[in-house]
C-alpha positions as CSV (number, residue, x, y, z in Angstrom):
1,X,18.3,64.1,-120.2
2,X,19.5,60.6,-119.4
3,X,18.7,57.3,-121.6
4,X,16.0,56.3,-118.8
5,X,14.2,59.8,-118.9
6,X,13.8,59.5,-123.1
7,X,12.5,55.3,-122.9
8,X,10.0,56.7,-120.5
9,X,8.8,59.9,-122.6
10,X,8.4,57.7,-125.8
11,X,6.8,54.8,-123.9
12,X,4.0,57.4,-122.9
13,X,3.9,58.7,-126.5
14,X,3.1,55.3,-127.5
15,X,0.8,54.5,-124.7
16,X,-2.3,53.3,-125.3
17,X,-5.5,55.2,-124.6
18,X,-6.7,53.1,-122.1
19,X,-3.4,52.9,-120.1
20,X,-2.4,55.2,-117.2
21,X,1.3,56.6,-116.3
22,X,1.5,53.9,-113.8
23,X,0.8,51.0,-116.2
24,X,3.6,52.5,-118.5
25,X,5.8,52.8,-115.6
26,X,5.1,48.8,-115.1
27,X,5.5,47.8,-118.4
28,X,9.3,49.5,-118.3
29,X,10.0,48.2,-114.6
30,X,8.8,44.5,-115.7
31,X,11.8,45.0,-118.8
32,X,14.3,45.8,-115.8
33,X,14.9,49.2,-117.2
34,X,14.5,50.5,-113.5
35,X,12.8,50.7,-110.3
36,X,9.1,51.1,-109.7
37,X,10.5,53.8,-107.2
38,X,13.3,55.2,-109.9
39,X,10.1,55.2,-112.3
40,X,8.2,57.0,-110.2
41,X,11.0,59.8,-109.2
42,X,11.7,60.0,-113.2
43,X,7.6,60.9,-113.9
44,X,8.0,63.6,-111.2
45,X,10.9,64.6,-112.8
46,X,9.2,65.0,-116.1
47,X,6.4,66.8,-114.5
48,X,8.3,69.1,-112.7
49,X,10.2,70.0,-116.1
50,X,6.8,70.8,-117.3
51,X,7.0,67.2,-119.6
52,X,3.7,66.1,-118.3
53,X,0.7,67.6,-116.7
54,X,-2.5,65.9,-115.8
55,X,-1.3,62.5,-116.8
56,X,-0.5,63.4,-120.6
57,X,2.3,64.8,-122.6
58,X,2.3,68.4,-122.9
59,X,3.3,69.7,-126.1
60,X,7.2,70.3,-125.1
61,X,6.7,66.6,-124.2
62,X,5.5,65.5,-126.9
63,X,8.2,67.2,-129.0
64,X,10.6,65.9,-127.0
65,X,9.3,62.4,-127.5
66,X,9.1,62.7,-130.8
67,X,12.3,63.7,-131.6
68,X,14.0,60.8,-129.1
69,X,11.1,58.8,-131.6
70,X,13.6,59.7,-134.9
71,X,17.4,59.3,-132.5
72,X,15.9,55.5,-132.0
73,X,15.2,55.0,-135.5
74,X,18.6,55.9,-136.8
């Protein structure tokens, strides 16, 4: 899992309610992380690796997250 594909889990981990994948997305384009079209490829990535389904973190997601969460706080 590249550096791109962990920002992007934890960003939607730490999204808030009332924002969709898109808005996260955005948010990380408008920091010149990447692309809108890289972000976009990297959310079908994650949902095609079963990361995401129906616009939220599944729980292998969300474990995921969570540990990339504790790798950035070291």
């Amino acid at each position: 899992m590249d550096i791109n594909e962990k920002i992007l889990l934890l960003a939607i981990l730490k999204k808030k309610d009332d924002e969709t994948l898109m808005d996260v997305v955005s948010t990380l384009e408008n920091t010149q992380l990447f692309t809108l079209k890289e972000g976009k490829k990297l959310l079908k990535k994650l949902k095609s690796e079963e990361f995401l389904t129906d616009g939220i973190l599944t729980l292998k997601g969300e474990l995921i997250a969570k540990e990339v969460e504790q790798e950035f706080k070291i």
